[in-house]
C-alpha positions as a LaTeX table, in Angstrom:
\begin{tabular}{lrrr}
\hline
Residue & $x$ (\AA) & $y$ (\AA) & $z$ (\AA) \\
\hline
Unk1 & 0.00 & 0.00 & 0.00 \\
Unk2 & 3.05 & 2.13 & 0.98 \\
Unk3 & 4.31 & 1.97 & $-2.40$ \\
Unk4 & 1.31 & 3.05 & $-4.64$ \\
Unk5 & 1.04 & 6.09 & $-2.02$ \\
Unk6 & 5.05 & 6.88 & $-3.09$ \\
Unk7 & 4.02 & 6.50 & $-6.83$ \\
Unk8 & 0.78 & 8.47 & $-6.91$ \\
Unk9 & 2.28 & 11.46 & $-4.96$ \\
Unk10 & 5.47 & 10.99 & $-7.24$ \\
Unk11 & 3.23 & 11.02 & $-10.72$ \\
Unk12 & 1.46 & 13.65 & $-9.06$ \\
Unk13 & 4.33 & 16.06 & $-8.33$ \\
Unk14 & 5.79 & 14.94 & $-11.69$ \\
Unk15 & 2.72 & 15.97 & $-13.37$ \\
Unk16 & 2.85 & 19.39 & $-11.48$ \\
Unk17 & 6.50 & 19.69 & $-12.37$ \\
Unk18 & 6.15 & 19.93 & $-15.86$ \\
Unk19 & 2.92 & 21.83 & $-16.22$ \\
Unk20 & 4.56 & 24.70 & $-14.42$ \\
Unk21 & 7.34 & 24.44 & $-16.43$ \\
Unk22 & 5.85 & 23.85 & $-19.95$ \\
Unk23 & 2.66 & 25.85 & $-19.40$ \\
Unk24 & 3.16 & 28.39 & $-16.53$ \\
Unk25 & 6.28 & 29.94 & $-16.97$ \\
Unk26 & 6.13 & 31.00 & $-20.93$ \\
Unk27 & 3.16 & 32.28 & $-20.05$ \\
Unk28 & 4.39 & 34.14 & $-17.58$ \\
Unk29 & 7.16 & 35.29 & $-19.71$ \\
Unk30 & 4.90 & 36.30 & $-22.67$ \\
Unk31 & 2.06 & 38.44 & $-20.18$ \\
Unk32 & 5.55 & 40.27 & $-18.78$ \\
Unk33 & 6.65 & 40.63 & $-22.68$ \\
Unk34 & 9.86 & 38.91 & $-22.35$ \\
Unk35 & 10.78 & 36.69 & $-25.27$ \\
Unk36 & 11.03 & 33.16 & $-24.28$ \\
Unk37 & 13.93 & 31.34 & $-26.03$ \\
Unk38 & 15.07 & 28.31 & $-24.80$ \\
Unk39 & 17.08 & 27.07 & $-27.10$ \\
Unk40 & 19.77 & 29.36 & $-28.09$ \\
Unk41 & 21.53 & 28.47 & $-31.90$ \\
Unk42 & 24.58 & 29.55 & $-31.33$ \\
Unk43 & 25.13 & 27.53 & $-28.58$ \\
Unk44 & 23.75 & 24.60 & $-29.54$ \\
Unk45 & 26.16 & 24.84 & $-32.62$ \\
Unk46 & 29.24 & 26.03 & $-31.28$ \\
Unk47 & 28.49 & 22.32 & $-28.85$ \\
Unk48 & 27.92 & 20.43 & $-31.94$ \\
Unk49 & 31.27 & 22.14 & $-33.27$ \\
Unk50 & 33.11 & 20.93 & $-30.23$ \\
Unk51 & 31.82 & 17.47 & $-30.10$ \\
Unk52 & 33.18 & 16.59 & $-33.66$ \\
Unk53 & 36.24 & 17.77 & $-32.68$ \\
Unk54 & 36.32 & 15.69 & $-30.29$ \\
Unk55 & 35.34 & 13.15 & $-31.90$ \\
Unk56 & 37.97 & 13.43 & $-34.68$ \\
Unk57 & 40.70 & 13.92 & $-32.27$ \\
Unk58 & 39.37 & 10.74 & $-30.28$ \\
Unk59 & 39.21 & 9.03 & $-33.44$ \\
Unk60 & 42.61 & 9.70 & $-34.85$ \\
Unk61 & 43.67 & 8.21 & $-31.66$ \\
Unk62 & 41.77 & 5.39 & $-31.89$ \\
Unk63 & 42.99 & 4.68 & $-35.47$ \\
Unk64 & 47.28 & 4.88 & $-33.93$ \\
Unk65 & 46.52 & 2.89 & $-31.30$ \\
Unk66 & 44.96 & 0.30 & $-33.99$ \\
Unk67 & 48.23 & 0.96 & $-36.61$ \\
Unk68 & 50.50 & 0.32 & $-33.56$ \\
Unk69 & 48.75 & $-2.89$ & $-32.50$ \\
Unk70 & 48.87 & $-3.90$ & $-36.49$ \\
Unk71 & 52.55 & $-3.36$ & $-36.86$ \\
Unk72 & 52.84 & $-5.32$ & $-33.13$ \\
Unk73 & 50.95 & $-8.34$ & $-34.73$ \\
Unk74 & 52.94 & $-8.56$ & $-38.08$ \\
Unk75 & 55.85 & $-8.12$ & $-36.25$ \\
Unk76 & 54.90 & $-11.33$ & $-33.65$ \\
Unk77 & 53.72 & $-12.98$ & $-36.56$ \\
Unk78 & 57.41 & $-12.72$ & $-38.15$ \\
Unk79 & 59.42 & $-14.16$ & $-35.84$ \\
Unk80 & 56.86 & $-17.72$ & $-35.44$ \\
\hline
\end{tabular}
């Protein structure tokens, strides 16, 4: 019994959670005449920039280690 009371109250506050923030506070924002961006471009791209560097770097990594471990192997295979 104790555990439906946890889940109700947690759907419940879940619920209120996100009509407060999805519903109250742009319309907040739009009676005060604020603009309500959330998602800001520039950001989002200068991220997106960062991640594929990151990526690239990680993968030219990935592609020594695997050259090194290549030339290791032929070079074990050479002396059998």
């Amino acid at each position: 019994m104790d555990e439906k009371l946890v889940q109700i109250l947690f759907m419940i506050v879940l619920t209120l959670y996100i009509l407060v923030k999805d519903a109250f506070v742009p319309l907040i924002k739009k009676l005060n005449g604020t603009k309500h961006n959330p998602i800001n471009l520039d950001r989002f791209y200068q991220s997106f920039l960062d991640f594929k560097k990151a990526q690239e770097w990680i993968n030219k990594k990935f592609e020594k280690n695997i050259e090194k471990l290549d030339e290791r192997l032929d070079s074990l295979e050479r002396r059998k």
